[in-house]
Each structure stands twice: as C-alpha cells, then as structure tokens.
C-alpha positions in Angstrom: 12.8 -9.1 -4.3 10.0 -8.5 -7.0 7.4 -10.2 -4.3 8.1 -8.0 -1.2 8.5 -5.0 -3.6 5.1 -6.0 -4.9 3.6 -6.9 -1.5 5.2 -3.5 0.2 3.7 -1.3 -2.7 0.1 -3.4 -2.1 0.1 -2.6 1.4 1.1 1.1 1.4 -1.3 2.0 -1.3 -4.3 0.3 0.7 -2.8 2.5 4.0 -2.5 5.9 1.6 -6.0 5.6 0.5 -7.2 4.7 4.2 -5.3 7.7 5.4 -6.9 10.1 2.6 -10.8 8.7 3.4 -10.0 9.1 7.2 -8.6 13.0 6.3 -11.3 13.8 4.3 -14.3 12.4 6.3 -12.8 13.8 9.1 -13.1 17.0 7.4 -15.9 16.9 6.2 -17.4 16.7 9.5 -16.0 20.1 10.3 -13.2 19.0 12.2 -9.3 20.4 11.8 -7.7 17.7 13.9 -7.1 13.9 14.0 -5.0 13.6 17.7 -2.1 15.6 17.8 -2.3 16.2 14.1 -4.1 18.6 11.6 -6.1 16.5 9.1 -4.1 18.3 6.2 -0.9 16.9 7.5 -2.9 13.5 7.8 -3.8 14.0 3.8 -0.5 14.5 3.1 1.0 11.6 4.7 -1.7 9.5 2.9 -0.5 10.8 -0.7 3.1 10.5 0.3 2.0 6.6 1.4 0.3 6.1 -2.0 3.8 7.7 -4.1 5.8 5.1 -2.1 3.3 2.4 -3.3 3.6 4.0 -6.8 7.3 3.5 -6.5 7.5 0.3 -5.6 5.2 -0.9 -8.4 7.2 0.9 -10.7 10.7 -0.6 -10.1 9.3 -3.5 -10.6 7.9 -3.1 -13.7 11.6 -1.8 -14.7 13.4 -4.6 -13.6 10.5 -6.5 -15.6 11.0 -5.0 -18.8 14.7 -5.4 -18.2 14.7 -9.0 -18.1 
C-alpha cells in the first residue's frame, strides 16, 4: 500500500506541476484559454493535483512513524 501510495503521490505531483507551467506559459503569452477551459481553471486543477500528491506522501509518512 506504502508503494502505490508513494508511486500515486510521485505521479500526481509531476502532472500538478506540468499543469501549472502549461497555465502559466499559456498566460504569459496573453492567452485566456487552453480548449474549452480558462487557463485559471487549468492553474487550479494543477494545485489541486499537487495537494493530492501532498496527501499521499503524507499518509505515508504517518503510517511510517506509526510503525
């Protein structure tokens, strides 16, 4: 469970922070849109990405420290 927990919060921080460069380049090219979507809603996703990566690592540090 540590492993995919681990592997999960590897892989969803690397797609937040890919989400947030895309956003913000995008931006500051003077554009408002990626696709259907505004590029704020684009930034948002990628922070909400990189707290699910957060959140991963952290339970398993707790379950680390409980052991």
């Amino acid at each position: 469970m540590q492993s995919l927990l681990l592997w999960i919060g590897r892989l969803a921080g690397l797609l937040g922070v890919l989400l947030v460069i895309v956003a913000v380049v995008r931006r500051a090219s003077g554009a408002f849109s990626l696709g259907a979507f505004q590029v704020g809603t684009v930034l948002q996703g990628g922070v909400a990405v990189m707290v699910l990566s957060c959140l991963a690592y952290l339970i398993v540090l707790a379950e680390f420290r409980r052991r």
